[in-house]
Backbone as a ProteinNet text record, in pm:
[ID]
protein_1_A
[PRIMARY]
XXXXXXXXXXXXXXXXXXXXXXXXXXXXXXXXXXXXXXXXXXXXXXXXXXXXXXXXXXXXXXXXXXXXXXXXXXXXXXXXXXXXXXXXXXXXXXXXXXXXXXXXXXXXXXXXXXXXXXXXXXXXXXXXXXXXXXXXXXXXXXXXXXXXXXXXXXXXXXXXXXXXXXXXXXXXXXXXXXXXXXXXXXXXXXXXXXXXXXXXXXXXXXXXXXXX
[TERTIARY]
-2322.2	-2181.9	-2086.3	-2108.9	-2021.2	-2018.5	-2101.4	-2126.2	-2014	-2029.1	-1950.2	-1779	-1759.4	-1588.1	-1485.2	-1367.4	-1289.6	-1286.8	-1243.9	-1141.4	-1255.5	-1360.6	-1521.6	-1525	-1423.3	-1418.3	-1322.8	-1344	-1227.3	-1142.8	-990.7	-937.5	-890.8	-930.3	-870.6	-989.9	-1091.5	-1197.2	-1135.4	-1052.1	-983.8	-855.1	-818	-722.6	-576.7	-504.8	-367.4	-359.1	-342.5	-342	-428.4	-572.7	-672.7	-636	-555.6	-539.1	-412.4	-346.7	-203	-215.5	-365.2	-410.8	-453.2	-538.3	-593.9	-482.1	-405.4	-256.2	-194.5	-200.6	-156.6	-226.4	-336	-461.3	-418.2	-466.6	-432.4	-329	-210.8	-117.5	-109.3	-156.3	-128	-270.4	-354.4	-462.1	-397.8	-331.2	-270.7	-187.8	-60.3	-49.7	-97.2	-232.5	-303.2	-373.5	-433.6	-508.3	-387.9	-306.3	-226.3	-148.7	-177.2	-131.5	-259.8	-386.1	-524.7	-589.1	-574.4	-701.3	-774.6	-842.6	-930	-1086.2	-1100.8	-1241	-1219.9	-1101.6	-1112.6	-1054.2	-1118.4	-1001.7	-1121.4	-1192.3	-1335	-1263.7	-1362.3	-1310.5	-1278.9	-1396.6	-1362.1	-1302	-1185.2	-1067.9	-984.4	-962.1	-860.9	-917.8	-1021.9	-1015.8	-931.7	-932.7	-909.6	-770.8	-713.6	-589.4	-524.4	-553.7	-509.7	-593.1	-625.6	-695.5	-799.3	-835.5	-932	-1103.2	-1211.5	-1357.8	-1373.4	-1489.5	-1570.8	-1602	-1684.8	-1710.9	-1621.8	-1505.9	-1377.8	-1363.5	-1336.5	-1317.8	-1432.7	-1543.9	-1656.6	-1591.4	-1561.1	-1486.5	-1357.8	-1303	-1223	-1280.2	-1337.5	-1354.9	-1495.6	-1597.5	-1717.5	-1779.5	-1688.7	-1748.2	-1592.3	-1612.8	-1509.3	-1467.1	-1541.8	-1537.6	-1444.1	-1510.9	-1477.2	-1307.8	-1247.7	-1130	-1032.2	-1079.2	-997.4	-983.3	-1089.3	-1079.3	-973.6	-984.2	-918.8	-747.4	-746.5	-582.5	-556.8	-648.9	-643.5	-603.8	-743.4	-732.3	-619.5	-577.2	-446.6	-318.9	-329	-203.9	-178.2	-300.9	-343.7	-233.3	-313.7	-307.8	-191.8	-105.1	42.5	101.6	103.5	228	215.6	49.1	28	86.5	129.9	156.1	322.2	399.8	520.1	576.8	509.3	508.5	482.9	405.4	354.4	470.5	540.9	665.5	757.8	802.3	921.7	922.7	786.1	767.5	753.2	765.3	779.8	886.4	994.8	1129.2	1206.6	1118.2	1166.2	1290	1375.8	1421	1380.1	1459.6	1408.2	1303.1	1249.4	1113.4	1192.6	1284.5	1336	1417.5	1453.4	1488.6	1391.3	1287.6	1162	1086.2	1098.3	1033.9	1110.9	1276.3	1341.5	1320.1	1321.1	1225.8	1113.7	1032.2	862.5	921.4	977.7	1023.4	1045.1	1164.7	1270.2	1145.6	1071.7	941.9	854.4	818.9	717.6	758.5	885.7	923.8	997	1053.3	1084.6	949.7	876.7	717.9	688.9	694.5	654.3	752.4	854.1	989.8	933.9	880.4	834.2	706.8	612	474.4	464.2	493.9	477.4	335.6	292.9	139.2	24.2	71.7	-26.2	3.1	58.5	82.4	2.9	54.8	-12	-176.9	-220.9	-332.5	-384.1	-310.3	-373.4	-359.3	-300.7	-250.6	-381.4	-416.5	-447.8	-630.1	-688.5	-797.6	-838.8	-792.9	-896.3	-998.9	-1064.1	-1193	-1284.6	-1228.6	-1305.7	-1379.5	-1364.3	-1410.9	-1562.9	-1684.8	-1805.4	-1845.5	-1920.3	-1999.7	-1901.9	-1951	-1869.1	-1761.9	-1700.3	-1563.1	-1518	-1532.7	-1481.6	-1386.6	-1511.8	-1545.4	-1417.3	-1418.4	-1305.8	-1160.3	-1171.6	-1063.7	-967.6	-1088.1	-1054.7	-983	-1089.9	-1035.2	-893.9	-809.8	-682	-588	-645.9	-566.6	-537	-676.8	-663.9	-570.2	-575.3	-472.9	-393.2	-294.5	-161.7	-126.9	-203.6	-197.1	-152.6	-249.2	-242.5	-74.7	-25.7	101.2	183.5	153.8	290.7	252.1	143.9	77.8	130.5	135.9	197.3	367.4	402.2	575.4	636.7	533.9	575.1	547.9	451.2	374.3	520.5	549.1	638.8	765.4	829.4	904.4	941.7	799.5	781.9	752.9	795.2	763	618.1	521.2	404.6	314.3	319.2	233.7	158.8	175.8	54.7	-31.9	0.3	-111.6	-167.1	-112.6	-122.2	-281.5	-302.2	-438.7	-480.9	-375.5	-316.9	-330	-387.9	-372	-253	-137.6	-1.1	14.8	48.6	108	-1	-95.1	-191.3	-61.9	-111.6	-51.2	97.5	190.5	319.7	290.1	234.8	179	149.8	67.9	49.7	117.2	230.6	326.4	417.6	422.1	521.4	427.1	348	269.1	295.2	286.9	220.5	430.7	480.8	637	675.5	561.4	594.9	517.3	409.9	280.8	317.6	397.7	435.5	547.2	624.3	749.3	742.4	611.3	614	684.3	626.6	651	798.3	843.4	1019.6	1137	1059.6	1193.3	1210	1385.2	1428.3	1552	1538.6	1671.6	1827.3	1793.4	1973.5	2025.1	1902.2	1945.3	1943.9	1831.1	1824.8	1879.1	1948.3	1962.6	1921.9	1965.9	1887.5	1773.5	1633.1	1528.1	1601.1	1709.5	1757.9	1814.3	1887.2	1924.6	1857.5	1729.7	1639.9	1520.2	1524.8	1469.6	1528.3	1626.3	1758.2	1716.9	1758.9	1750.3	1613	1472.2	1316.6	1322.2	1380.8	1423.6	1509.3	1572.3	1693.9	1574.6	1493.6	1440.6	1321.7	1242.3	1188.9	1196.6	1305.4	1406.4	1438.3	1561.5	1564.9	1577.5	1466.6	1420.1	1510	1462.3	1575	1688.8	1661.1	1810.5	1881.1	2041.4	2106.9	2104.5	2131.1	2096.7	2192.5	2347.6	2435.4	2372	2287.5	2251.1	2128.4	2057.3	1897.9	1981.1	2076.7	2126.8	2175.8	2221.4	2291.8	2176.8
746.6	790.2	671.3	576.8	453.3	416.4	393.4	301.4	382.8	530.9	556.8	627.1	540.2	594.4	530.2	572.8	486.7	367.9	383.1	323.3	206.4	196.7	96.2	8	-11	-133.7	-186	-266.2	-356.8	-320	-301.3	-235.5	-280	-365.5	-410.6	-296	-258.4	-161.4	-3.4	-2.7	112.9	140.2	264.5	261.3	301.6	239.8	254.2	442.3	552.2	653.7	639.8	625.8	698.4	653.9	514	475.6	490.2	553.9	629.4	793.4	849.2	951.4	936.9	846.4	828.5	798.4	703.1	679.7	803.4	921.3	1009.1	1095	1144.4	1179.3	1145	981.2	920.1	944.3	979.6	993.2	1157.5	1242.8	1355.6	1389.6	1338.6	1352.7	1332.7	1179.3	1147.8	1182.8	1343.3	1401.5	1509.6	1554.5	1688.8	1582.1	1476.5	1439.3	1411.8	1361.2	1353	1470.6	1568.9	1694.5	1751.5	1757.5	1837	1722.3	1623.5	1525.8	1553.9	1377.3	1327.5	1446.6	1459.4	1568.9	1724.2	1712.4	1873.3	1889.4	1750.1	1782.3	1739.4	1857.5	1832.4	1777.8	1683.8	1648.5	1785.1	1876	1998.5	2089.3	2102.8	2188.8	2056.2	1920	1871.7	1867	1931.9	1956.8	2054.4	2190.2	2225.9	2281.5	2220.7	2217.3	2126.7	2015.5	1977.9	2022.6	2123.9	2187.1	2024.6	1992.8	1875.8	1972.6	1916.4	2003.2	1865.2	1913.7	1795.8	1720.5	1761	1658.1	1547.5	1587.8	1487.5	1407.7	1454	1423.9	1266.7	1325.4	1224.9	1108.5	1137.4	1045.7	925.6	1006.8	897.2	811.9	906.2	821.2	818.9	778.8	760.3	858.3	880.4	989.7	982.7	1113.5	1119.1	1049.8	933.1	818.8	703.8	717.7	552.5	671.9	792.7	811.6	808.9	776.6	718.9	614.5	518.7	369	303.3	398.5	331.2	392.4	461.8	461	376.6	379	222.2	105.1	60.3	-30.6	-96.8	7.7	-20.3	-1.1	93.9	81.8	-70.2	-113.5	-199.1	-348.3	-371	-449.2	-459.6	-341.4	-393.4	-433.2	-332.2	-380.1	-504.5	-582.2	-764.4	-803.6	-778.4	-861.1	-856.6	-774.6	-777.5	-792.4	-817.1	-866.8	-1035.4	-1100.1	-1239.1	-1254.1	-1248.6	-1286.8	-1297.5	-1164.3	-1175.8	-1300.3	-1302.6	-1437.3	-1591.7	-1600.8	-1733.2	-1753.9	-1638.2	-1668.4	-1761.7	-1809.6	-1902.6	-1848.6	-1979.8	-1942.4	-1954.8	-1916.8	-1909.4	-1838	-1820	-1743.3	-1605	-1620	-1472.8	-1439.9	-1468.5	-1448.6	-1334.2	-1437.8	-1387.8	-1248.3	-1273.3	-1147.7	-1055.5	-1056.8	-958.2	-869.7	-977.9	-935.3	-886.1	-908.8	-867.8	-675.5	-728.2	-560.7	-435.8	-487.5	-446.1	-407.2	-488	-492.9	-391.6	-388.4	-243.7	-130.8	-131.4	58.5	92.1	-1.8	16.1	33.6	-14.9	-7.6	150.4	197.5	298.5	443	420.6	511.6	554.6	453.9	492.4	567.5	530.8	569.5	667.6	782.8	812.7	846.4	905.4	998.1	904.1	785	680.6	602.1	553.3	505.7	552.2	730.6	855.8	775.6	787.7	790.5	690.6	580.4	379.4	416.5	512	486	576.6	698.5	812.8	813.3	725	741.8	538	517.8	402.6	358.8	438.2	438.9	550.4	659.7	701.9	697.7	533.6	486.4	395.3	341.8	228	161.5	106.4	4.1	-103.7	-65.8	-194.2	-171	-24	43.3	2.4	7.3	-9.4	-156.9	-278.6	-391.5	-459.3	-408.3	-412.3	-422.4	-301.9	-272.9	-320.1	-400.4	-491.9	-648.8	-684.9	-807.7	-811.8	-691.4	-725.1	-712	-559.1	-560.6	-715.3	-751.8	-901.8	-1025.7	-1005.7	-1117.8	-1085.1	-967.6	-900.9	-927.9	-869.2	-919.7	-1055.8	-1144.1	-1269.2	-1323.2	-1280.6	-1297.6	-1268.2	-1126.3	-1107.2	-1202.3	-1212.8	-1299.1	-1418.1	-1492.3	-1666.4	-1634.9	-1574.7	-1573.6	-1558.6	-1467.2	-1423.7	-1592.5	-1620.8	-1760.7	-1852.5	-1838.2	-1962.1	-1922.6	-1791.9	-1746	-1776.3	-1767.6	-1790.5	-1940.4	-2034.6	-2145	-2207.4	-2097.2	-2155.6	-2168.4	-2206	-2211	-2274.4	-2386.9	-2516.6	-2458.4	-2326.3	-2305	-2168.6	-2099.4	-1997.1	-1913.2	-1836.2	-1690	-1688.9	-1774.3	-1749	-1546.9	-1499.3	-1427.7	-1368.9	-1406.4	-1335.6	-1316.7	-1386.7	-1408	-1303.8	-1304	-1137.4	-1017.1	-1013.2	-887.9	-864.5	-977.2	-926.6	-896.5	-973.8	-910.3	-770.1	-713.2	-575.2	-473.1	-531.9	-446.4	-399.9	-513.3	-481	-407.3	-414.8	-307.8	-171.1	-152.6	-27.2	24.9	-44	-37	41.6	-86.7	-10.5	99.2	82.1	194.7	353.5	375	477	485.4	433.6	502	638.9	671.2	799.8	926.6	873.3	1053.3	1055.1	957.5	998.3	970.9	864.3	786.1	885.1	914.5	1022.7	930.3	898.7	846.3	858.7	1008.2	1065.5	1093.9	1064.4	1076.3	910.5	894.4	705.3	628.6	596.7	547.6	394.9	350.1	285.1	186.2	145.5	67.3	-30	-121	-226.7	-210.3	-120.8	-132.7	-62.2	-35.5	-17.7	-95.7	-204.6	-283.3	-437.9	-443	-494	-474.9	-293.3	-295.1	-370.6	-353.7	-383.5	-544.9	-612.9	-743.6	-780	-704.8	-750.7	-725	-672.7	-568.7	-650.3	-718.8	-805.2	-962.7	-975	-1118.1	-1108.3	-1003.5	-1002.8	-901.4	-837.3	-713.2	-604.3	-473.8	-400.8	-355	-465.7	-504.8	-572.4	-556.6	-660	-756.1	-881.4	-986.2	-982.8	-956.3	-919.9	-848.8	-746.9	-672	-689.5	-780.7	-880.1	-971	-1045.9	-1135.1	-1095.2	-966	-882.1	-851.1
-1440.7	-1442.1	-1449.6	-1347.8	-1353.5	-1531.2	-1560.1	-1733.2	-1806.5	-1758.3	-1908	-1875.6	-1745	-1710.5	-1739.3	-1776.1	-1831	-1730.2	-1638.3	-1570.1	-1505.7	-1567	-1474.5	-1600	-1699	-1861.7	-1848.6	-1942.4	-1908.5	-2003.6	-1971.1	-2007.2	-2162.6	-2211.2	-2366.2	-2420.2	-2375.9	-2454.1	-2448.5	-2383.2	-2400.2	-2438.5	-2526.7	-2583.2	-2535.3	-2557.9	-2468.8	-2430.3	-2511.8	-2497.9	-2363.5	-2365.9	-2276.4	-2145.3	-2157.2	-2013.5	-1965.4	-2015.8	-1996.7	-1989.8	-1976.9	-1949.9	-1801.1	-1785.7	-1692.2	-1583.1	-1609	-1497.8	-1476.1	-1563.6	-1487.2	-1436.5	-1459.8	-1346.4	-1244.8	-1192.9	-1086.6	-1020	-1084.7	-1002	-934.8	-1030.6	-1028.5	-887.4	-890.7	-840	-677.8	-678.1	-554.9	-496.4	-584.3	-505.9	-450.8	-458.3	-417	-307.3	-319	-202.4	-98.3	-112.1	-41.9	93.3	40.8	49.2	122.5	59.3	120.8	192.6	139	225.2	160.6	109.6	51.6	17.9	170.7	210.3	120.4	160.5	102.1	-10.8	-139.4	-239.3	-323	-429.3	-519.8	-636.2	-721.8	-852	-977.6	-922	-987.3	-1010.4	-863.3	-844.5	-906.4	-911.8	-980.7	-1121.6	-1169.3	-1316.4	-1378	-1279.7	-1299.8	-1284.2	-1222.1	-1189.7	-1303	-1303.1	-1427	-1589.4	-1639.7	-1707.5	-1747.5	-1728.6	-1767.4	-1725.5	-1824.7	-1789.4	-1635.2	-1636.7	-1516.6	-1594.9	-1730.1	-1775	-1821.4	-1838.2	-1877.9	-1780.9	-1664.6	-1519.4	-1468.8	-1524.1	-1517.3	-1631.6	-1712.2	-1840.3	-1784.6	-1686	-1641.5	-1509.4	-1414.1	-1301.2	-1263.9	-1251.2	-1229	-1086.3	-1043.7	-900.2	-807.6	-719.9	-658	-566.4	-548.7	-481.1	-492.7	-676.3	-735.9	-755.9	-786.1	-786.6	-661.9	-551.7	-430.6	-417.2	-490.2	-479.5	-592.8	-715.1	-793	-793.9	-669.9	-605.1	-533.5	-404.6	-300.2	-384.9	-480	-510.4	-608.2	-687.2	-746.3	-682.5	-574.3	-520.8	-431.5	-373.9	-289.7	-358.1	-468.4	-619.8	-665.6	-664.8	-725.1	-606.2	-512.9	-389	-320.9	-391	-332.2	-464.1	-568.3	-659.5	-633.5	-594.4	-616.5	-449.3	-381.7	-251.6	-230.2	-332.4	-358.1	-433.4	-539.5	-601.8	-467.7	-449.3	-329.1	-194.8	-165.1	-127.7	-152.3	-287.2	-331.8	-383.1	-358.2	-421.1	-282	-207.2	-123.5	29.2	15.3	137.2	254.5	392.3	553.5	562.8	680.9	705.8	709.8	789.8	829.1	696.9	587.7	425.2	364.3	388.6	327	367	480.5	601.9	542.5	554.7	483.5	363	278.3	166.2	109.1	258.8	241.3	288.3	406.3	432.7	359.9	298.3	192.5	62.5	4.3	-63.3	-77.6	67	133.3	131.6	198.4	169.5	47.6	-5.1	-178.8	-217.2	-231.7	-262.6	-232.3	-92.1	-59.9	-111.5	-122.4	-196.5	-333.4	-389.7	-533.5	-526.6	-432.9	-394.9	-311.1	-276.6	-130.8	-139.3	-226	-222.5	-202.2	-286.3	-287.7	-144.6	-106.1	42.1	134.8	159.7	217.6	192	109.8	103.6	162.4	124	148.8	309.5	415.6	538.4	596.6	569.3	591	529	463.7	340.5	390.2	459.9	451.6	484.8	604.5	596.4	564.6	459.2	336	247.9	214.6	89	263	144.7	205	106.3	158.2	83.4	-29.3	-133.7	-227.3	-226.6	-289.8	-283.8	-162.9	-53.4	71.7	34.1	55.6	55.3	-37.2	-208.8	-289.6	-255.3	-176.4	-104.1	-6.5	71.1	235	164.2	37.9	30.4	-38.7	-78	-166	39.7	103	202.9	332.8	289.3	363	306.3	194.8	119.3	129.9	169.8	203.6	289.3	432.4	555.6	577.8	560.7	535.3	490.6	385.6	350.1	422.6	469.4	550.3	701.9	739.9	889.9	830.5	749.7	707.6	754.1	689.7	673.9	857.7	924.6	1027.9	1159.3	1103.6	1159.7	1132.6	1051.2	959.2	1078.1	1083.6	1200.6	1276.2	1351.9	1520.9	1546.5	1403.6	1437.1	1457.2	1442.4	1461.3	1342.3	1202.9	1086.7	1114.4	1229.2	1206.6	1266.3	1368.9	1468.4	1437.3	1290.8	1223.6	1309.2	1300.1	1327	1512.8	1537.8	1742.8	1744.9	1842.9	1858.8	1880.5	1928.3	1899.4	1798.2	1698.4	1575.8	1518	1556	1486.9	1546.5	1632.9	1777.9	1660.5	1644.7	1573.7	1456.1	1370.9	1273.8	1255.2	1338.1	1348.1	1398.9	1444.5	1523.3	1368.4	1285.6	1177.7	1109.7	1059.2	1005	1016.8	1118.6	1225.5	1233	1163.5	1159.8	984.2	918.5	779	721.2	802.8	742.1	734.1	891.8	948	854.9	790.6	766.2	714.2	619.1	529.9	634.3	742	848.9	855.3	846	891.3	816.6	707.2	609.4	566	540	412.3	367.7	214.4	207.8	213.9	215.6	201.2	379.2	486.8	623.3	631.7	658.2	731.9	595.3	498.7	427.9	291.9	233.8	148.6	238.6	170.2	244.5	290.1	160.1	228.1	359.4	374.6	520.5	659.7	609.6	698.1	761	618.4	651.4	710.4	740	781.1	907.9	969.9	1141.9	1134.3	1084.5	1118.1	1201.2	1075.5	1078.8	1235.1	1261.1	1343.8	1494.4	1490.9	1569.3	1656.1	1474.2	1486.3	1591.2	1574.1	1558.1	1702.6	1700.9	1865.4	1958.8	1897.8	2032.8	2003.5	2101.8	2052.8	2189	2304.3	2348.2	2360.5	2328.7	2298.9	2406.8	2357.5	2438.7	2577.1	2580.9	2670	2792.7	2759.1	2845.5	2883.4	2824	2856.4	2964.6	2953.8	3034.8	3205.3	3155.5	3290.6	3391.8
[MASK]
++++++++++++++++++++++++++++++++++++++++++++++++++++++++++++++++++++++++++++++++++++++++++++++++++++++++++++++++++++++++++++++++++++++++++++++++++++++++++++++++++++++++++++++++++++++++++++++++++++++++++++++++++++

C-alpha cells in the first residue's frame, strides 16, 4: 500500500492536479476527524463521504494511519517553518516571544481542525509515524525553549529545568486556545497574544498590589 500512495513520492513525481486533490482530502478529512476522533473515523466512511472508492482512498494515503500522520506531520512542518522565519526576524527576546505567540494562534485561526488534531491525536500515531512526528515537534519546542531561555536571561544555561517548566506553561497556554478563542468575542490573536506576553513577563498581578 505504502509504494503506491500519492502522498509516500516525492512530490515532483506527482502531478500538480493529484496533489491539489490530495490537499484537499487532507483537509476535508481533518475536519471529520476533528469532529469524531481519529478512532471513530474509517478511511471508508471518508470515502465515502467525500464520494472517493477505497480504492482511491488507498491512492492517496497508504493506510489510515499514514492519513493522520500526513496531517501531524504537515501541519507540524509548516507552523515550524513560519515560526523559524518570525524568529530570525530578530530583535529582543521578549519581541520575538511576541511574535512566536502572535505566530501560533494566527497559525491556529487558519487551522483549527488541524491543530484539534496535532493537540487531541498525538499519541495516536507509533512506531516510525510516531517517531517522524516527535522530531519536527522537538525542533519547535526547542525554538520556542531558546527564545524563552534568551528571556529569562539564561541561554548560556539553556535545558535548566525551569526554563523547561516555562516553556511548558506557554504551551499548555497556546495549545488550549482552540476551546475558547473566538475572534469576534476575545479579539484579534495580536492582541491576545499581547495579554500571553504581558502575563508571561509579569505575572498576572499587578506589581502595585504584589508590593502591598
Amino acid at each position: 500500500m505504502a509504494a503506491t500512495s500519492v502522498l509516500t513520492r516525492p512530490r515532483k513525481q506527482c502531478r500538480d492536479a493529484t496533489l491539489q486533490k490530495a490537499d484537499s482530502l487532507l483537509a476535508a478529512a481533518a475536519a471529520v476527524i476533528a469532529e469524531k476522533g481519529f478512532e471513530a473515523t474509517a478511511l471508508r466512511d471518508l470515502g465515502r463521504r467525500f464520494e472517493v472508492s477505497l480504492g482511491g482512498m488507498y491512492y492517496y494515503f497508504a493506510s489510515k494511519d499514514d492519513l493522520l500522520f500526513q496531517i501531524q506531520h504537515r501541519t507540524f512542518t509548516a507552523l515550524l517553518a513560519e515560526q523559524e522565519r518570525a524568529a530570525e526576524a530578530g530583535g529582543t527576546a521578549e519581541a520575538r516571544l511576541l511574535r512566536l505567540l502572535s505566530g501560533h494562534l494566527g497559525f491556529f485561526a487558519r487551522h483549527p481542525n488541524e491543530m484539534k488534531i496535532c493537540t487531541f491525536e498525538l499519541e495516536s500515531l507509533e512506531g516510525e509515524l510516531y517517531d517522524r512526528v516527535l522530531v519536527v515537534r522537538r525542533r519547535y519546542f526547542r525554538l520556542v525553549a531558546d527564545v524563552i531561555a534568551d528571556l529569562m536571561g539564561r541561554r548560556e544555561r539553556k535545558g535548566r529545568s525551569h526554563d523547561r517548566h516555562v516553556t511548558l506553561f506557554v504551551f499548555g497556554m497556546l495549545n488550549w486556545a482552540f476551546m475558547w478563542y473566538q475572534s469576534a468575542k476575545d479579539g484579534p490573536v495580536e492582541a491576545v497574544a499581547a495579554e500571553m506576553l504581558n502575563l508571561i513577563v509579569h505575572g498576572a498581578v499587578p506589581r502595585k498590589r504584589r508590593a502591598s
